[in-house]
C-alpha positions as CSV (number, residue, x, y, z in Angstrom):
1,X,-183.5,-71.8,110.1
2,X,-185.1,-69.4,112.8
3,X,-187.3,-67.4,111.0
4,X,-186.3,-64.1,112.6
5,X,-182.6,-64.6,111.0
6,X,-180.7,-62.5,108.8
7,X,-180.8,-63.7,105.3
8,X,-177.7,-62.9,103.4
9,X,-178.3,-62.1,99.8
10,X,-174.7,-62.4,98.8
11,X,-174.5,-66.2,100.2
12,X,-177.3,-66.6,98.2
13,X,-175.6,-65.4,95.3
14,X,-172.7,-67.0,95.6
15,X,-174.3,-70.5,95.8
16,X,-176.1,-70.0,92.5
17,X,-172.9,-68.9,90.9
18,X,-171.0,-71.9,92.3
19,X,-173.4,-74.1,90.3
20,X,-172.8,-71.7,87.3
21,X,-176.2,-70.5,87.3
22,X,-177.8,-67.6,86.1
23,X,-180.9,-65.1,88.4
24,X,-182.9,-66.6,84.8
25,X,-181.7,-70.0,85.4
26,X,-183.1,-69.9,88.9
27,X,-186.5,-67.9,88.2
28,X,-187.7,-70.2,86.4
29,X,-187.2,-73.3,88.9
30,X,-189.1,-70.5,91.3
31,X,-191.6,-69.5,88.7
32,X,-190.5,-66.6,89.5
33,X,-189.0,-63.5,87.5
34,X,-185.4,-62.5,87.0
35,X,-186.1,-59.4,88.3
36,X,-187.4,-61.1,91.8
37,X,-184.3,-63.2,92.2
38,X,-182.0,-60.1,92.0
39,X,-184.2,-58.3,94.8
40,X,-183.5,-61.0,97.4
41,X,-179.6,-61.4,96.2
42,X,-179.6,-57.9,97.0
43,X,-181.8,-57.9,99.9
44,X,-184.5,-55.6,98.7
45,X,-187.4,-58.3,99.7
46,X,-187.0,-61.0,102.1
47,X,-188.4,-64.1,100.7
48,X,-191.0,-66.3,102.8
49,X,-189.3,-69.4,103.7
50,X,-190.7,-71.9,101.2
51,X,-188.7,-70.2,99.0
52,X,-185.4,-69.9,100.5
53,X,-185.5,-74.0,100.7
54,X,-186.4,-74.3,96.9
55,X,-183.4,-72.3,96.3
56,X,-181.2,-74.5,98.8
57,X,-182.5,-77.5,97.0
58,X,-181.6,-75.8,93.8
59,X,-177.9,-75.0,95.0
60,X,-177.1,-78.1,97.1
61,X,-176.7,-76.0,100.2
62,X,-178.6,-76.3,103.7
63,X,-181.1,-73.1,104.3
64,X,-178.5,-72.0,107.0
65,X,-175.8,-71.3,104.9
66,X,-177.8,-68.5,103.7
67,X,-177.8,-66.6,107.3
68,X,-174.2,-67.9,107.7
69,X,-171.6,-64.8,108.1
70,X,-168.8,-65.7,105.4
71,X,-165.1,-65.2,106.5
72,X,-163.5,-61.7,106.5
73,X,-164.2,-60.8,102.4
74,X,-160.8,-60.7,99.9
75,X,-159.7,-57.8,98.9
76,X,-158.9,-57.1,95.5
77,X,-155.0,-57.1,95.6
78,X,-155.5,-61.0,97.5
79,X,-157.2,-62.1,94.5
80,X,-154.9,-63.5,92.3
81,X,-156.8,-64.2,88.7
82,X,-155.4,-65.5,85.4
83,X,-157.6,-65.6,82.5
84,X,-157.5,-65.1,78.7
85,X,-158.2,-62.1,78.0
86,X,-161.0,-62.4,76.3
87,X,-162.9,-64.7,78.8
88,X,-166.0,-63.9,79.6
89,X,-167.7,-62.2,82.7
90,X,-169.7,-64.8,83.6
91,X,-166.9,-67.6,83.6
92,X,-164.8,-65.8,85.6
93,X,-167.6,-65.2,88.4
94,X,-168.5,-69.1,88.6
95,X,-164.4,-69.6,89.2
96,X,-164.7,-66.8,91.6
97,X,-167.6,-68.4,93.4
98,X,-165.9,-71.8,93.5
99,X,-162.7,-70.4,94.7
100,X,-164.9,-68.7,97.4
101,X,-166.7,-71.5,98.5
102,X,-163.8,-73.5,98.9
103,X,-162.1,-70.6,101.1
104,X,-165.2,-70.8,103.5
105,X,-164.7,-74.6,104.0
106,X,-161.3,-74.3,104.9
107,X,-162.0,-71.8,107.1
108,X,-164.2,-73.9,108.8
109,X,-161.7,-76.9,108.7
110,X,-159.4,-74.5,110.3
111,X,-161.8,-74.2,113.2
112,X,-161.2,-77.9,114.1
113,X,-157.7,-78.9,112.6
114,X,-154.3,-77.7,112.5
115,X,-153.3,-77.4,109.0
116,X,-149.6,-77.3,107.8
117,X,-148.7,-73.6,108.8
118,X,-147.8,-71.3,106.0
119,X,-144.2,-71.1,105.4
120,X,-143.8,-68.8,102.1
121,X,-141.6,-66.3,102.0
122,X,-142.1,-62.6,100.2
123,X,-139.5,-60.8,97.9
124,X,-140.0,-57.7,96.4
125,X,-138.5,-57.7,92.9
126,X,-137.1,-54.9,90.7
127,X,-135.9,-56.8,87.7
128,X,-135.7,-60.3,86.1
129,X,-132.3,-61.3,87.7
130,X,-133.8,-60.2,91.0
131,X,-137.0,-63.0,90.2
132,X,-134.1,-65.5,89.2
133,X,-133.1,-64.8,92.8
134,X,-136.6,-65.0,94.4
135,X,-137.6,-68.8,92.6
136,X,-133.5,-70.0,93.9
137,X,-134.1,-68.6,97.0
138,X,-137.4,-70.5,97.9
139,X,-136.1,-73.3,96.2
140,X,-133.4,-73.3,99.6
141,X,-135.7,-72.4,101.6
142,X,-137.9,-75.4,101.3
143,X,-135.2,-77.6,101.0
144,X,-135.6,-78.5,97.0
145,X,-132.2,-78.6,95.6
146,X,-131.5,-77.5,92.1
147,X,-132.8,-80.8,90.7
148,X,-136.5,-82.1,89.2
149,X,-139.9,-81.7,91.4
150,X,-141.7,-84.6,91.9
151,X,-144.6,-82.7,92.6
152,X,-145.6,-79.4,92.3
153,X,-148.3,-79.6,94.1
154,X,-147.1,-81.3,97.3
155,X,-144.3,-78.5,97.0
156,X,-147.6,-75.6,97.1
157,X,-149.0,-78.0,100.2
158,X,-146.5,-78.3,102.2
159,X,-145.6,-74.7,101.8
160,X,-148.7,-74.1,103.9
161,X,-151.1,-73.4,100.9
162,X,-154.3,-75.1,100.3
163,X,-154.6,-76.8,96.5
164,X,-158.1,-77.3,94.9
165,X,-159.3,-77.7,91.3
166,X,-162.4,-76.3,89.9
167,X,-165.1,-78.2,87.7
168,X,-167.2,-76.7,85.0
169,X,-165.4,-74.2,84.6
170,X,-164.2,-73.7,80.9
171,X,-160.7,-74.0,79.7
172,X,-160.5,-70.1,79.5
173,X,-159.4,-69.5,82.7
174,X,-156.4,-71.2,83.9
175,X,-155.9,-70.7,87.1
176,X,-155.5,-68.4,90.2
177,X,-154.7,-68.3,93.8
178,X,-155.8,-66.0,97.5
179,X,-153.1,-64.4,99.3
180,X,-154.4,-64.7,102.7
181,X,-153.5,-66.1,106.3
182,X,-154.5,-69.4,104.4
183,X,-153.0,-69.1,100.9
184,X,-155.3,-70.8,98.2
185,X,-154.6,-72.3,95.2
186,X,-157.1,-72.6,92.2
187,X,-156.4,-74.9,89.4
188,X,-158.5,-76.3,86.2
189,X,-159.7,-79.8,86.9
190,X,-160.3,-79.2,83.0
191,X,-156.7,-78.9,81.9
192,X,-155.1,-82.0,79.8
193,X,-151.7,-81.2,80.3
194,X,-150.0,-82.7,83.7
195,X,-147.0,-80.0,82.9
196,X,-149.7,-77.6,81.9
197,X,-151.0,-78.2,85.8
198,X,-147.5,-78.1,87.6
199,X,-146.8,-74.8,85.7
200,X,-149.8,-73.4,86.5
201,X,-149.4,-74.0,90.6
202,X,-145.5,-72.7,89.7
203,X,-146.9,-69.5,88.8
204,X,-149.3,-69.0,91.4
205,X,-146.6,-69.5,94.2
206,X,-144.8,-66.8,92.2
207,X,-148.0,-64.3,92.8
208,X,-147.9,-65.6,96.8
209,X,-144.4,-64.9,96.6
210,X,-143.7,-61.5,94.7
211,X,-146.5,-59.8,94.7
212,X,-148.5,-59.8,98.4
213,X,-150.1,-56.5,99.0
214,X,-150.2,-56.0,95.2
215,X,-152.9,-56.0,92.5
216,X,-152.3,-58.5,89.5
217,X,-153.6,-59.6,86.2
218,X,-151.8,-57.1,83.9
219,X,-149.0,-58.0,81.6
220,X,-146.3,-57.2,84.1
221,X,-147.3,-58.9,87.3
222,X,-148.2,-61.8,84.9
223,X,-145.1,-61.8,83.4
224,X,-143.1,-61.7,86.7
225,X,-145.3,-64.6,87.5
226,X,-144.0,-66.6,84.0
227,X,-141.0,-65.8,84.9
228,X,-140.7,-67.0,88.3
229,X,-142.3,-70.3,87.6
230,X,-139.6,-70.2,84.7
231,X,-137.1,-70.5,87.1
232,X,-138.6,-72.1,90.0
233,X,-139.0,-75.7,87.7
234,X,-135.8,-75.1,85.6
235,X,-133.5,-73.3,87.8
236,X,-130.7,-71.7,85.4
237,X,-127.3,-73.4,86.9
238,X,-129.6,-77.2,86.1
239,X,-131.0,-76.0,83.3
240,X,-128.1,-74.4,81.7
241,X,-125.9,-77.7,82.1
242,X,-128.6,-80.4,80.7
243,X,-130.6,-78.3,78.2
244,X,-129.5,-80.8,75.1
245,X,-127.2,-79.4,73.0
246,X,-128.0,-78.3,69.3
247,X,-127.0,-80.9,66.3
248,X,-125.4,-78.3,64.1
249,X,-128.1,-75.1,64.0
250,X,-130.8,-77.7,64.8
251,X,-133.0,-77.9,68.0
252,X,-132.3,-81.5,69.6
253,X,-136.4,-83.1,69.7
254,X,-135.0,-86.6,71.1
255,X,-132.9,-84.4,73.9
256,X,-135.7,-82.3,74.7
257,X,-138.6,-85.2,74.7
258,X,-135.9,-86.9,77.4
259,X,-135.6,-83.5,79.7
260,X,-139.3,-83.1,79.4
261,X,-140.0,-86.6,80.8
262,X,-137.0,-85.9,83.6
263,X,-138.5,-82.3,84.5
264,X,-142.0,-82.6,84.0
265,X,-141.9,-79.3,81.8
266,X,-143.4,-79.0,78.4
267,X,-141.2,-78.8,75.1
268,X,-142.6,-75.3,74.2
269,X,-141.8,-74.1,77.9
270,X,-137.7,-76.0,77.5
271,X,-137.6,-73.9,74.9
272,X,-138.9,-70.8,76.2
273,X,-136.9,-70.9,78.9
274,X,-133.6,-71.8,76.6
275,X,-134.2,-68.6,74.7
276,X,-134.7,-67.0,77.9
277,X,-131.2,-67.7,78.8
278,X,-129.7,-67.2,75.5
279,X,-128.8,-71.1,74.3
280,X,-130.9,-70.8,71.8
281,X,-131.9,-67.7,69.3
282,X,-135.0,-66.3,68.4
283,X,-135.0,-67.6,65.6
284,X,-134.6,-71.1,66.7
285,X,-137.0,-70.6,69.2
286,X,-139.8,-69.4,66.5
287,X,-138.8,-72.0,64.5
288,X,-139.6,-75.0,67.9
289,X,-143.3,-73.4,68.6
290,X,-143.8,-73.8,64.9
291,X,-143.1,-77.4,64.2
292,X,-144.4,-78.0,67.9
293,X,-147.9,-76.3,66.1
294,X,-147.7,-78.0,63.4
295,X,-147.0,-81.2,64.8
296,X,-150.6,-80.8,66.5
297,X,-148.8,-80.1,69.9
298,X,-149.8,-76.6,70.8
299,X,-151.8,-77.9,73.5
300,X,-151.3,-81.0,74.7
301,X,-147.7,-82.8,73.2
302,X,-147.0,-86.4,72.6
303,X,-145.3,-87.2,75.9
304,X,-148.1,-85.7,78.3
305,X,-150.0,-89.1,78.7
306,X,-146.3,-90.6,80.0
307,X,-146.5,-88.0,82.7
308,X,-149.1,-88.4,85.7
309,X,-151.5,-85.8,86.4
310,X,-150.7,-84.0,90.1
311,X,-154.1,-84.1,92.4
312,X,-154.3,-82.0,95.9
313,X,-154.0,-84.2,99.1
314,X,-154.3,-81.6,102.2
315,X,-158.1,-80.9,101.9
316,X,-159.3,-84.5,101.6
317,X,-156.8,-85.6,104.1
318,X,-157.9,-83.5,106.7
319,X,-161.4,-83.7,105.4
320,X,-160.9,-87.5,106.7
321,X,-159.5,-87.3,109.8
322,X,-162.1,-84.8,110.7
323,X,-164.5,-87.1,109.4
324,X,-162.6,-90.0,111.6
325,X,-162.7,-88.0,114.5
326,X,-166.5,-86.5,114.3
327,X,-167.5,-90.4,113.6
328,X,-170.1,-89.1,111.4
329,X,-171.0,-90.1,107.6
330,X,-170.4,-87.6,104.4
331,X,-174.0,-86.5,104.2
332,X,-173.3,-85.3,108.4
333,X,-170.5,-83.8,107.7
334,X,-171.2,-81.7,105.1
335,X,-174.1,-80.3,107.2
336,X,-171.6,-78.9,109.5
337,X,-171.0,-76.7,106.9
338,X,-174.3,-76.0,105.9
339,X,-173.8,-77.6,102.3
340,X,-174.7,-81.3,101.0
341,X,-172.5,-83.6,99.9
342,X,-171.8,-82.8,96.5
343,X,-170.0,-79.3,97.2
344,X,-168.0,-80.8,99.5
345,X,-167.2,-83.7,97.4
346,X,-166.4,-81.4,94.2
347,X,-162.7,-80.4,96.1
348,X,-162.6,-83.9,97.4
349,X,-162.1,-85.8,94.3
350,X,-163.6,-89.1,93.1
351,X,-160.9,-91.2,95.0
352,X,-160.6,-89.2,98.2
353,X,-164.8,-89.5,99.4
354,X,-164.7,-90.6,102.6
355,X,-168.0,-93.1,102.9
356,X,-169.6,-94.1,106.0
357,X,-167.9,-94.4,109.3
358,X,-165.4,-96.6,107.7
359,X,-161.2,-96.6,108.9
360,X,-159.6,-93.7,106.6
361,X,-156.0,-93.1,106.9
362,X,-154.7,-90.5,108.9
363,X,-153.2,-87.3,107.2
364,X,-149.2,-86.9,108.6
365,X,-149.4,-83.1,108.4
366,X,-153.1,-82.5,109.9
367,X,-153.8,-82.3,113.3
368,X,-156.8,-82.8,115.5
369,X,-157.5,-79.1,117.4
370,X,-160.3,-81.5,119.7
371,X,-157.6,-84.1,120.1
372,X,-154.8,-81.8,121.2
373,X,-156.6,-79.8,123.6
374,X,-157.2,-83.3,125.2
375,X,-153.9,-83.7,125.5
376,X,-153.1,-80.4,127.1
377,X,-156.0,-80.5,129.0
378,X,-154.6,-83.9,130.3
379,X,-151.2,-82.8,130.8
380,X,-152.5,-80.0,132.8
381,X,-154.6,-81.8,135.0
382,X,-150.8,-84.1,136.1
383,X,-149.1,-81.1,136.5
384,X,-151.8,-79.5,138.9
385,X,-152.1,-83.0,140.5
């Protein structure tokens, strides 16, 4: 790192979050005070250079990603974030940061691939009829009938966003998602439920979708997100015709255990969705989340291990044909992005790390920016001929 370059405090600041660190956590690696750290995250003092490494080391970056200019910043209203509402400050800065890091490196992807190209439509919305209508409408639009998604996830991806899943993070904050040029989705690696996962990428296209432009996180917008991802799984003309049938006054728990395995959806959301559209009462309803809670199936249910879990494919597919392409290991490529292998190979997943120069397949949707201007280049050079 030349030693005349701009340090940025808030890279620095945002590579000690990703880690979930805290300015004490890092003094005392520096033996240094907390008060020390916070001058150069806020670029009061500019620290000799001995220092900046330790604090690479520390955060399994490369000193340059500390001078590196981050991507035009999110603005609030792009910044879709669902938490409990009592989680804490500092968890929902370290899913921040991850979120944030994982925007820069598809940034920089996006410098040398061509990456599905967004393709998700905006409604504006005025009542719950009108969301019905938005979740249908998308539903045509990407060509998904009115029957069971395989994949919720695939459905997100090949809608032109980019699905990741944060570690460490605990379960209080579900998930969230960046309404940008390059739409991200954020879910929790942490989550047990499979149906927990495709509802939670369900709702976050319903942010991408309704509310662009718009800041979130309150009981409304939330809502309207429920809702949408409501009726994005369980469209109501499906829903309405297989929801199982009551015996007598009685909910159906062998009907609904089949739908849920057919659908993908939790019990508790069948049923909120049945009272949603009147098949069932309130009562009935209230009386389903009970036994459901007192069954021990609040949070995860019975069937949930029958149903696999969803993983994201688009970043470690193109992650390896870029890979293929540079001809370079995991600990090269990761330097292009001024990080070490572990960052990287936190959104890549166990199963996706490329290794070595070794033959990786080659993603269907992702293409080579290097090999296509080749091509043109190429085709130019006949035509000028």
């Amino acid at each position: 790192m030349p030693e005349s370059a701009t340090v940025l405090g808030a890279n620095i600041r945002l590579a000690r979050l990703f880690h979930g660190m805290t300015l004490e956590d890092v003094a005392a690696r520096l033996d240094k005070t907390r008060q020390y750290v916070h001058k150069i995250e806020t670029e009061q003092i500019l620290p000799p250079m001995d220092t900046l490494a330790a604090i690479a080391e520390l955060t399994q970056v490369e000193p340059a990603f500390f001078i590196t200019p981050a991507p035009a910043p999110v603005a609030e209203e792009q910044c879709h974030f669902r938490k409990h509402f009592t989680t804490r400050s500092a968890i929902k800065h370290v899913a921040l940061a991850k979120g944030e890091m994982f925007r820069r490196l598809v940034a920089g992807l996006e410098e040398k691939l061509e990456l599905p190209p967004p393709n998700i439509p905006q409604h504006d919305v005025h009542s719950l009829i009108e969301i019905e209508r938005a979740a249908e409408a998308c539903r045509s639009h990407w060509g998904l009938g009115f029957g069971p998604i395989q994949s919720m996830i695939r459905v997100a991806e090949l809608a032109g966003a980019v699905v990741t899943s944060f570690k460490g993070v605990s379960r209080e904050v579900d998930a969230y998602s960046i309404s940008a040029a390059r739409p991200i989705i954020v879910v929790n690696s942490e989550e047990a439920s499979a149906c927990r996962v495709r509802f939670d990428v369900a709702h976050e296209l319903g942010h991408l979708v309704l509310h662009v432009g718009l800041t979130t996180g309150d009981r409304k917008t939330e809502g309207e997100a429920n809702r949408f991802a409501g009726a994005f799984l369980l469209p109501r003309s499906s829903f309405v015709k297989e929801f199982p049938r009551l015996r007598g006054t009685y909910l159906n728990w062998h009907g609904l255990s089949e739908m849920k395995l057919r659908w993908k959806v939790s019990k508790a959301a069948l049923l909120y969705r049945a009272r949603q559209l009147a098949l069932i009462s309130e009562d009935q309803y209230r009386t389903g989340v009970i036994r459901l809670n007192r069954g021990g199936e609040a949070k995860v249910e019975r069937e949930d291990a029958l149903i696999a879990t969803e993983t994201p494919e688009l970043f470690a597919q193109a992650v390896r044909l870029d890979m293929k392409y540079q001809r370079v290991d995991l600990v090269a490529y990761s330097r292009l992005f001024a990080v070490k292998p572990p960052v990287l190979v936190e959104f890549l997943g166990e199963q996706s790390v490329p290794v070595g120069n070794k033959s990786l397949p080659q993603a269907d949707n992702v293409i080579s920016l290097a090999e296509r201007r080749k091509v043109i280049g190429s085709d130019t050079g006949c035509r000028c001929g």
